[in-house]
C-alpha positions in Angstrom: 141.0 98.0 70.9 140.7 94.5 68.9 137.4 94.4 67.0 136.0 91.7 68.8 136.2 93.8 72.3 134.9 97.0 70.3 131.9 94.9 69.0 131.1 93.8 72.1 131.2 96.9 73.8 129.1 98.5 70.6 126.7 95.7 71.1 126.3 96.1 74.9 125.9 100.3 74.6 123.2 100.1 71.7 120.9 97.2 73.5 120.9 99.7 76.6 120.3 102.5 74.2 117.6 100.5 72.0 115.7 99.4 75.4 115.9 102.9 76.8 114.7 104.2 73.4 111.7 101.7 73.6 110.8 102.4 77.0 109.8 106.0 75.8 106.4 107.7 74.6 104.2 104.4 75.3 101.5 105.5 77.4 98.3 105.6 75.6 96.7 109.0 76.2 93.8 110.5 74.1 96.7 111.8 71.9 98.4 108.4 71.3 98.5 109.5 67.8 101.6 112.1 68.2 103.1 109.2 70.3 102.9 106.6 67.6 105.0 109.0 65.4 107.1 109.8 67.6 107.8 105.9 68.4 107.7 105.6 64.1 111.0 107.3 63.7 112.6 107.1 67.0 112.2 103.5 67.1 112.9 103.1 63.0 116.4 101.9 63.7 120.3 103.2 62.5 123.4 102.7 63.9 123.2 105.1 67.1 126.5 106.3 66.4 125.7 109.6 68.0 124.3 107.7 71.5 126.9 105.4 71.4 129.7 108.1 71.5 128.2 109.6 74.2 128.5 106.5 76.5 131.9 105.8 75.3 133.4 109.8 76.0 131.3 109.2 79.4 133.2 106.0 80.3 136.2 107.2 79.2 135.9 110.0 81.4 135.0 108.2 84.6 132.0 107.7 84.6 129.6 105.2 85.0 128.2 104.7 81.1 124.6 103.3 82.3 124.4 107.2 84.4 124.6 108.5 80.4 122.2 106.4 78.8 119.2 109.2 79.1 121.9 112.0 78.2 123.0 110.2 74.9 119.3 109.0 74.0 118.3 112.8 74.6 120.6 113.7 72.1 118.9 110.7 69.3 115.7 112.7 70.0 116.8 115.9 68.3 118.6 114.2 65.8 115.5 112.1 64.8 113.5 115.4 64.7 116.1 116.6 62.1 115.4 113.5 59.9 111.4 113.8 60.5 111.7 117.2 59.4 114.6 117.2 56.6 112.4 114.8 55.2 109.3 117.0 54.6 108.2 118.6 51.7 109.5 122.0 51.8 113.0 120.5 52.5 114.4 117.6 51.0 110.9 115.9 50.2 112.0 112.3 50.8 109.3 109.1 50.3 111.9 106.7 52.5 114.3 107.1 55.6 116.3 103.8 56.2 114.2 101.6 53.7 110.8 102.9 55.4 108.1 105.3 54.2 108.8 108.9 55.6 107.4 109.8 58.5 105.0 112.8 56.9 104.2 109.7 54.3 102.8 108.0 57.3 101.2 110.3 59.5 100.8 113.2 56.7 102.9 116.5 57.4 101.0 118.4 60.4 101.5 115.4 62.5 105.4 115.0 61.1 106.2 118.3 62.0 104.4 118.2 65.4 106.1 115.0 66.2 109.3 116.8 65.4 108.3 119.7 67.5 107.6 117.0 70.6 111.2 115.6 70.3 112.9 118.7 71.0 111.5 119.4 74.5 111.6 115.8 75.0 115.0 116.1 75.2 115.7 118.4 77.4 113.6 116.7 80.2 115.2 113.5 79.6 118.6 115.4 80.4 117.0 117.4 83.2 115.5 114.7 85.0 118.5 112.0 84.5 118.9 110.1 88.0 122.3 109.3 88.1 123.8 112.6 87.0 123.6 115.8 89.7 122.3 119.2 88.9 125.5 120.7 87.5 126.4 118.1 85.2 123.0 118.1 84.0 123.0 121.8 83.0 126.1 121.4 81.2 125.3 118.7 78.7 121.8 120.9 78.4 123.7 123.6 77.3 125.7 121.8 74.8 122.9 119.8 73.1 121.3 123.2 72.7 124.5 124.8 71.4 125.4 121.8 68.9 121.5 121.7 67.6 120.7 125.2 67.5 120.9 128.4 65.2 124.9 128.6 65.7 125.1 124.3 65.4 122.9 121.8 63.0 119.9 124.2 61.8 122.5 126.4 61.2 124.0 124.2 58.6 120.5 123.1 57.4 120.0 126.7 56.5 123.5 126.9 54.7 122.7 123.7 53.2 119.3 124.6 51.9 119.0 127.5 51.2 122.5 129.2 50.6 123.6 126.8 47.9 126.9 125.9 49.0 129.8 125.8 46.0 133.3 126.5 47.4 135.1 123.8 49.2 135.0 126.2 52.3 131.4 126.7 52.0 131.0 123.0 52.0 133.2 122.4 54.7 131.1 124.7 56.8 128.1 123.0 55.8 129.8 119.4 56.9 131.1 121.3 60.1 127.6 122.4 61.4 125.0 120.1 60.6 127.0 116.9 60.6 130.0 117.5 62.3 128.2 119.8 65.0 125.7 116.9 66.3 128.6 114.4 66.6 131.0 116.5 68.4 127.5 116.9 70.7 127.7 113.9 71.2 131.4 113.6 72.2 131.2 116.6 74.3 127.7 115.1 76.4 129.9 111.9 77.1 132.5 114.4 79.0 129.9 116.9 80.8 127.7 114.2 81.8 131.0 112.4 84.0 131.8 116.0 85.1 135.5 115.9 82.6 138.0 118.8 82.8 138.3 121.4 80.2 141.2 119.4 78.2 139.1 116.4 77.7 136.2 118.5 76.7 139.1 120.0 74.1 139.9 116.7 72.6 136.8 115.4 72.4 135.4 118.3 70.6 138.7 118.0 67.9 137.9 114.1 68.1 134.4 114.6 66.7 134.7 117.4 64.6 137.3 115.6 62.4 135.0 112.6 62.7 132.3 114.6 61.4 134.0 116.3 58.8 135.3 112.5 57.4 
């Protein structure tokens, strides 16, 4: 693809994303407060690399991209709790994420990790109550965003990470594999299940990403 067709494309896919992104969390209830931290770091920019690939993989596939838009943004949610919370002070104790004050640094810690703790379930109901996808394909890309994210995917590799103090070149290939590599291939994967794609795409998307991830 020439660059000025890809830029386009990137440009069209992250406005949708950004506007989808925007449209979320904005009521004003008598807990506004976990909402505006929510918005904080959801809304705090990046390149939406992870979203984007999910549109592409779901286009690619078939599918109508705008039908993904709520599958790929689901998937921005959990990696924005990741940030919120691999900021805090038992973890990597950051002041700034993308030029801007933490989000514990703004709200203080209870409300970071609760805001967090929204975004997860957030999610899922995003993915669970997309319109333009049907009940099957819906399940599917639930299942992967919890398999990619979970204990056996991106926490898994927080742990190694953290904890384990990685040394070897395997070790730190694992820890690249699952809490990097894991998320994008997520991604990748979400494009295919949300357009319903066989088995062999769902293959070389997952080898797609992981390599991506691992780079």
């Amino acid at each position: 693809m020439e660059k000025t067709a890809f830029d386009a494309r990137y440009q069209e896919y992250l406005a949708a994303i950004e506007d989808y992104l925007n449209s979320l969390f904005a009521e004003k209830p008598h807990w506004a407060d976990l909402y505006e931290a929510m918005r904080y770091s959801v809304l705090s920019g990046g390149k939406r690399l992870r979203p984007v690939m999910t549109l592409e993989f779901a286009r690619l596939c078939g599918l109508d991209w705008h039908n993904a838009v709520p599958v790929g943004c689901a998937l921005e949610l959990v990696h924005t709790y990741s940030l919120i919370h691999d900021d805090l002070p038992c973890m990597d104790n950051d002041d700034l994420r993308r030029g801007k004050p933490t989000n514990h640094k703004v709200y203080g810690e209870t409300l970071a990790v609760l805001a967090g703790d929204a975004l997860q379930p957030e999610a899922y109901r995003l993915i669970l109550t997309a319109p333009g996808l049907d009940e099957s394909h819906r399940a599917a890309c639930g299942r992967i965003l919890a398999e990619v994210s979970g204990a056996d995917g991106m926490v898994a590799g927080q742990v190694l990470d953290t904890l384990h103090a990685p040394k070897t070149e395997a070790e730190v290939t694992e820890v690249h594999r699952l809490k990097t590599g894991a998320m994008i291939a997520g991604a990748c994967r979400l494009g295919v299940a949300a357009a319903g794609g066989s088995g062999g795409l769902m293959a070389a998307a997952e080898t797609y990403a992981q390599e991506l991830g691992l780079a």
